[in-house]
N, C-alpha and C positions, 0 to 999 in steps of 0.2 A: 530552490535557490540556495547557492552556497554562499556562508558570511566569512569574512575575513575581516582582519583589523592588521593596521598598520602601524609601529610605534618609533615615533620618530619621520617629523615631514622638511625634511631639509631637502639636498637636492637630488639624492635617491629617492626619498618617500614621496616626495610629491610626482619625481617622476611615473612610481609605480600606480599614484591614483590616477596619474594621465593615462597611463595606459589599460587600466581596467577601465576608464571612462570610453576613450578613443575604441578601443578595438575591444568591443562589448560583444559583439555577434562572432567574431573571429575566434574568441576565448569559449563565448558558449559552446561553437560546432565543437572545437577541440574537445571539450570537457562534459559536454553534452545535457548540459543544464549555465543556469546564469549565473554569474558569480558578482556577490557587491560588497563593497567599504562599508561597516557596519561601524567601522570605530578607526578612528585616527589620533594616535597618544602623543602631546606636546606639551613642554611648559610655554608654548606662546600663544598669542591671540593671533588669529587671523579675519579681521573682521573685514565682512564682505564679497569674502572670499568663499568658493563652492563650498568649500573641507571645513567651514566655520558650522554647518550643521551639520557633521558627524565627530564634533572635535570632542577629546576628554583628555583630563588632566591627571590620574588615577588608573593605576595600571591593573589595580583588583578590578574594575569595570570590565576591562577584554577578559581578565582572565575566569571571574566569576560568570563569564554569560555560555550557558552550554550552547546556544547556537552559533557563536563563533569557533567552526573548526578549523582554521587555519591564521597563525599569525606572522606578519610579516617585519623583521628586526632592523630598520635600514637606520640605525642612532649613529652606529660607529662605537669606536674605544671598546673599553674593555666591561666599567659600569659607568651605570647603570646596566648594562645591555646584559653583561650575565647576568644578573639574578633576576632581570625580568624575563629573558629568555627561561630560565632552569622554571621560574613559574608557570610559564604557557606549558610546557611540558611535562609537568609535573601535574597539573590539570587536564593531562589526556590531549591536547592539542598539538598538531604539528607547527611546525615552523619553519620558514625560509628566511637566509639572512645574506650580507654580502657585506658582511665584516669579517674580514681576513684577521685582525686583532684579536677576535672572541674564539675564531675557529683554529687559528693555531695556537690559543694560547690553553682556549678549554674544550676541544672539538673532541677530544675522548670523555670526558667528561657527557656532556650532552649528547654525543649519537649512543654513550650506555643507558644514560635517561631515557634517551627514545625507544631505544628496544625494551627499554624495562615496561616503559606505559604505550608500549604498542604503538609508536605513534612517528614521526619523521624526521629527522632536523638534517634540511637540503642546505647546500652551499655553493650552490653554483654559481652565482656572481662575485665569492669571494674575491677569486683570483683573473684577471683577463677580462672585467667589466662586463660585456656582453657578448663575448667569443667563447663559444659554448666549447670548454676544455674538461671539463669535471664528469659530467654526464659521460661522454665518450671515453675520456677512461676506464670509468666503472663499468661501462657497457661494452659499447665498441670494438676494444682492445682489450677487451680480457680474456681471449685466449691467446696472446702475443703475453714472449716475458720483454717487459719495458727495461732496457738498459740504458737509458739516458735519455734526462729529460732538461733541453735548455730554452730559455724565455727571455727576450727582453719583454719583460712585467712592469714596466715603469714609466708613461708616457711624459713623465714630468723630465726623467732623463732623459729619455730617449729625443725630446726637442731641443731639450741644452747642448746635444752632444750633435744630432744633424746643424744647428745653427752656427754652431764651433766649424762644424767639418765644412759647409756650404758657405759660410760668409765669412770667414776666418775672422770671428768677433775670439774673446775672450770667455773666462768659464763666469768672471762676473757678470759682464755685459749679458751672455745666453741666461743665464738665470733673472737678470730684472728683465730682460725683456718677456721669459716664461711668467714670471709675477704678475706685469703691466698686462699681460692676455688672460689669463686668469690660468694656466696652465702649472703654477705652483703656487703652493702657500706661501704667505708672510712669514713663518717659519719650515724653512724647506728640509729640516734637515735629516726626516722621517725617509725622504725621497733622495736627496744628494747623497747620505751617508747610505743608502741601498740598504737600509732597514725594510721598506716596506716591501723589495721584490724579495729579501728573507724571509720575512713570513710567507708568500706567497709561493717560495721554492718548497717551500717546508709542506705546505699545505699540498700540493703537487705532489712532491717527495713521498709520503704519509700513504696515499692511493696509490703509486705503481707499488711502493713497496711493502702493504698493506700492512705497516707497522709506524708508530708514533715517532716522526723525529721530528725534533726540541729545533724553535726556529734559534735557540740562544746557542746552540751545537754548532752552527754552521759558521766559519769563517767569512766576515761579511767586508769588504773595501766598498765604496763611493765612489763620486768620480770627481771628487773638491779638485783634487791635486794632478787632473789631467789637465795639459796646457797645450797652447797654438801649436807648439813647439810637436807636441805628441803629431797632431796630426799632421804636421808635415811629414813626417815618417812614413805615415799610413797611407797619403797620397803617392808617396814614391814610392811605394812598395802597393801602389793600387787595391790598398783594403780597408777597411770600416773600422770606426773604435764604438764600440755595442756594451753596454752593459747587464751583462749577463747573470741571469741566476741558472745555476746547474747543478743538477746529480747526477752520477751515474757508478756504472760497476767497472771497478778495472783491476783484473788478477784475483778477483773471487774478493776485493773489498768495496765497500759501499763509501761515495764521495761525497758533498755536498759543499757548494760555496759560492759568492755575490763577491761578482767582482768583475771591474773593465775589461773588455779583453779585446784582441785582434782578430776580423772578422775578416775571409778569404771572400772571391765573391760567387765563387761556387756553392759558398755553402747560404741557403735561402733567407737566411736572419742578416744577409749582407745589404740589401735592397730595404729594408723595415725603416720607415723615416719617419720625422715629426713626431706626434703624439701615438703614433700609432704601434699596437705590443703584437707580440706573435709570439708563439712556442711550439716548438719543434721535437718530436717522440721519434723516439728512436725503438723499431721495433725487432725481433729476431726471426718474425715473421713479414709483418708489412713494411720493415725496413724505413725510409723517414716519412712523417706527415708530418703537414704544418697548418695551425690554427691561428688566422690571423684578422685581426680588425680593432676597434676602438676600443683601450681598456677601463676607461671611463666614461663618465659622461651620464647625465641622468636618466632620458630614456635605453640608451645603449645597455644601461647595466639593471632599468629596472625588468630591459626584456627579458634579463638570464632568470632574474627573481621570478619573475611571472612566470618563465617554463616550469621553475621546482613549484610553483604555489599548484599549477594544473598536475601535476602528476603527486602532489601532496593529495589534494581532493580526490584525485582518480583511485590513491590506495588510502582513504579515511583507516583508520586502525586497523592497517598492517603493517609494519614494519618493514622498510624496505633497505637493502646492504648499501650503503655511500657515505663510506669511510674508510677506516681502519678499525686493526684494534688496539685495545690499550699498551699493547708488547711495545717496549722500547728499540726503534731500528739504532743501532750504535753506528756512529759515523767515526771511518779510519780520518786520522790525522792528517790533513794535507799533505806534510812533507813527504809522502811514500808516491804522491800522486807524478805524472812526469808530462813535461809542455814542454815547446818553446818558448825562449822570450825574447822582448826586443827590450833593447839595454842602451840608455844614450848614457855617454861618458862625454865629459870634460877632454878635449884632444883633439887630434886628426887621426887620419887614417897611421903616422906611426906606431900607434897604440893595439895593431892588429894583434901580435906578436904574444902582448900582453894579456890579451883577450882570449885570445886561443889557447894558451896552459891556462889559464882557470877557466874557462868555460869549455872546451873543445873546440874543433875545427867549425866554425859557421859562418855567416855572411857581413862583411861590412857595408853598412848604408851611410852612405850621402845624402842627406836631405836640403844639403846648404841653409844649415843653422849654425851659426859662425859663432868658433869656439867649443863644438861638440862634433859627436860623432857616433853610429850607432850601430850597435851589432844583435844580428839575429842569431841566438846561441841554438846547435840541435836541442835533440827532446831530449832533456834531463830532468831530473826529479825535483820538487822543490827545496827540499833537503840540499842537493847537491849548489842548487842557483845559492843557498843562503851562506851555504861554508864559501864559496867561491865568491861571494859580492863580499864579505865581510873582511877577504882580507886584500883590496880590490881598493885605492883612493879615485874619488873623481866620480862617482857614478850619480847622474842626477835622475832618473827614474827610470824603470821596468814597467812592460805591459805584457802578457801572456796573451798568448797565442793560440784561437780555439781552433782544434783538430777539426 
């Protein structure tokens, strides 16, 4: 029998003891012996409750017991969760976690501790909840050179912005009503400000390009300041406002950045509605896949965990490659990088004229928003969009346009 301990029972970790409960014989066939909760780590009481008799409050307990080889990290944040984690594995045990916080912040860190004491630190539910994206990187697609990698990673956004586009509410209204469903925090601003699909590009990023990039590197916008007004636009020009996290290669540099953008409906992230994430690889070989389904949610995400916990036990003290390494990837400057964008301005269509010497020749939109007026500028660089809005009166906002 295999022991595991679990640290942290909130709504991933209780998920994941439902599912070692639940699918007991499914896990064994896979793994070819039984697998059980030896220890479950909390500061609260649960009296009554199953996990009230394997509960402990003392983290040396899991770590001091040599028959626990595998522990499972679902706390969240940064600490605790580091230094209990760096203890599991520094006691020879491996670990699975699905905190994107710990793994872009110290994921070089801990996969060197793992290889040093032999032993695992899996992260496949960091990113994409239970849509198994990390494994198939590291596997999969590793004889493809990956040149872009885009996700809507954020299902807290991804609901505010179909409810914006579907019922023409506002970006307040879409967010209390995400709140009132339990689809965001009481403080959302990890998730609005596109902090959290940052980490999560980074963590992505880090695997195709099997070098360390800083999720603080990346140029990151929200989507606070997207209004009705946007997506009328996007309606009359028949396309999605997605908030995106991306990197990729263009001219021999490396990009990365979080941020709204204009989805065509050719391209398969145009369709991705409600709470639901998806990310799209772009290969030189296999050309685009796309991995798609719920990026949260407590069993959803404890099922990624439970994959790395079985393939953790299946390599006891071997170390196995799912990461990077410590080399830092440098990311070029966005301005070099080149989009379209759609541009509403203060005016009517006289303002074409004006439009066209500082942007170039491109398309005026009508969306009948009275009082403005909107232009799709060609593919220019960001550089060039910033000289050219700057000396430019009247512009009330840009949204880029993904190729």
């Amino acid at each position: 029998m295999r022991q595991i301990a679990i640290m942290g029972f909130g709504t991933i970790g209780s998920g994941v003891f439902d599912v070692v409960n639940t699918n007991r014989e499914v896990i064994k066939r896979n793994l070819g012996e039984e697998l059980q909760v030896k220890y479950v780590l909390d500061i609260r009481e649960f009296p009554g409750q199953p996990v009230e008799k394997v509960l402990v409050h003392d983290v040396d307990t899991i770590v001091n017991d040599p028959d626990v080889d595998i522990v499972v990290e679902t706390m969240g944040g940064l600490e605790p969760a580091f230094t209990f984690v760096k203890k599991a594995l520094e006691a020879g045990k491996s670990v699975a976690t699905s905190n994107k916080e710990l793994v872009a912040k110290k994921g070089v860190e801990l996969l060197a501790l793992a290889k040093e004491k032999n032993s695992n630190f899996f992260f496949g539910a960091s990113v994409g909840g239970g849509i198994p994206i990390i494994r198939p990187l590291l596997r999969s697609l590793s004889a493809d050179e990956i040149d872009q990698v885009t996700g809507i990673l954020n299902g807290t956004t991804n609901y505010i912005l179909t409810k914006m586009d579907q019922e023409e509410t506002s970006f307040e209204d879409a967010l209390k009503e995400a709140q009132d469903n339990g689809f965001a925090e009481r403080k959302p601003e990890a998730d609005v400000e596109g902090f959290d699909a940052c980490r999560k590009i980074a963590i992505l990023s880090s695997i195709v390009l099997e070098k360390f990039v800083n999720f603080e590197d990346i140029q990151t916008e929200g989507i606070t300041k997207i209004t009705t007004a946007d997506f009328q636009y996007a309606r009359k020009l028949g396309w999605a406002i997605k908030l995106l996290g991306s990197s990729w290669k263009e001219n021999g540099r490396v990009y990365a950045m979080v941020a709204p953008a204009l989805v065509k409906p050719e391209n398969p992230l145009f369709a991705v509605n409600d709470v639901f994430n998806a990310i799209l690889v772009h290969g030189n070989m296999v050309d685009n896949v796309m991995f798609y389904g719920r990026g949260a949610g407590s069993h959803a995400t404890a099922s990624a965990v439970m994959a790395d916990v079985v393939e953790a036990a299946k390599n006891l003290h071997q170390n196995i490659y799912a990461g990077w390494t410590a080399e830092k990837q440098e990311l070029s400057g966005i301005s070099t990088s080149r989009k379209q964008f759609l541009i509403r301005v203060k005016g009517d269509a006289s303002r074409k004229s004006e439009l066209v010497e500082k942007f170039g020749s491109g398309q005026l939109i009508d969306a009948g928003v009275a009082g403005e007026i909107g232009y799709l500028t060609p593919v220019i660089s960001e550089k060039e969009f910033d000289e050219a809005a700057a000396g430019m009166e009247g512009i009330l906002h840009r949204i880029r346009v993904q190729a």
